[in-house]
C-alpha positions in Angstrom: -13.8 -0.4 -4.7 -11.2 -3.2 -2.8 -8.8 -1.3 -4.5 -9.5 2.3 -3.5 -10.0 1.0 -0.1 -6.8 -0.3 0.3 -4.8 2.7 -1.5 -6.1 5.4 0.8 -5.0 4.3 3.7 -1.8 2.9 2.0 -1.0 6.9 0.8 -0.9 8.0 4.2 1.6 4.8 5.2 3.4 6.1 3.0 3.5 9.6 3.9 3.9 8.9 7.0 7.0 6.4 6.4 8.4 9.3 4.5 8.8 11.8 7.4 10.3 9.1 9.6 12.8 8.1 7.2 14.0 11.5 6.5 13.7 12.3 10.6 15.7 9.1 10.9 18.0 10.1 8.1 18.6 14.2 9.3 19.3 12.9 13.1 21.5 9.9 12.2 19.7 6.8 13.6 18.2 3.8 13.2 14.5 4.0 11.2 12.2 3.9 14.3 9.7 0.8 15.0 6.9 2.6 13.9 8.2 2.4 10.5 8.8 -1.1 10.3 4.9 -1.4 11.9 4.0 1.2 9.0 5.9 -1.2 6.5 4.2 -4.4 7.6 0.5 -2.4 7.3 1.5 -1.1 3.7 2.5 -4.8 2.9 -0.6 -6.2 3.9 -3.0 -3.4 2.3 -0.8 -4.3 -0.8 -2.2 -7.8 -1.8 -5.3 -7.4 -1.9 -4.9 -4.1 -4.0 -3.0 -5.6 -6.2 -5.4 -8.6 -6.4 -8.1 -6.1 -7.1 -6.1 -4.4 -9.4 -5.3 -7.7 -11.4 -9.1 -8.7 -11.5 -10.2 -5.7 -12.8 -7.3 -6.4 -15.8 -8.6 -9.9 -16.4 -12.1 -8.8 -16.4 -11.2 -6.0 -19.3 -9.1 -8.3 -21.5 -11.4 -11.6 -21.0 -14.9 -9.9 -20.8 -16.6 -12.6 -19.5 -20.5 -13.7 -19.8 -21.8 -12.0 -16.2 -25.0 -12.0 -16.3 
């Protein structure tokens, strides 16, 4: 669930980082500062995805005693 959490708002990050780069890109300019605040959101909502997402691994391959 930590997981999903953190990827849904990280997909629209992303989407959103993509319009500004090609905007940036068509007109010729620098990236804008919303995309560098996008960037440091989608870093943040990255770790503990990933840490989520390495958990889950270790819990398939080591199946430990639970309960």
């Amino acid at each position: 669930m930590l997981a999903g959490a953190c990827w849904l708002p990280v997909v629209a990050l992303q989407l959103r980082m993509r319009d500004l780069a090609a905007r940036a890109a068509r007109d010729g300019c620098e990236l804008p500062s919303q995309y560098h605040c996008c960037m440091r959101w989608w870093f943040v909502l990255g770790w503990p995805a990933f840490a989520a997402v390495l958990a889950t691994f270790w819990l398939m391959v080591a199946k430990p005693a639970l309960w």
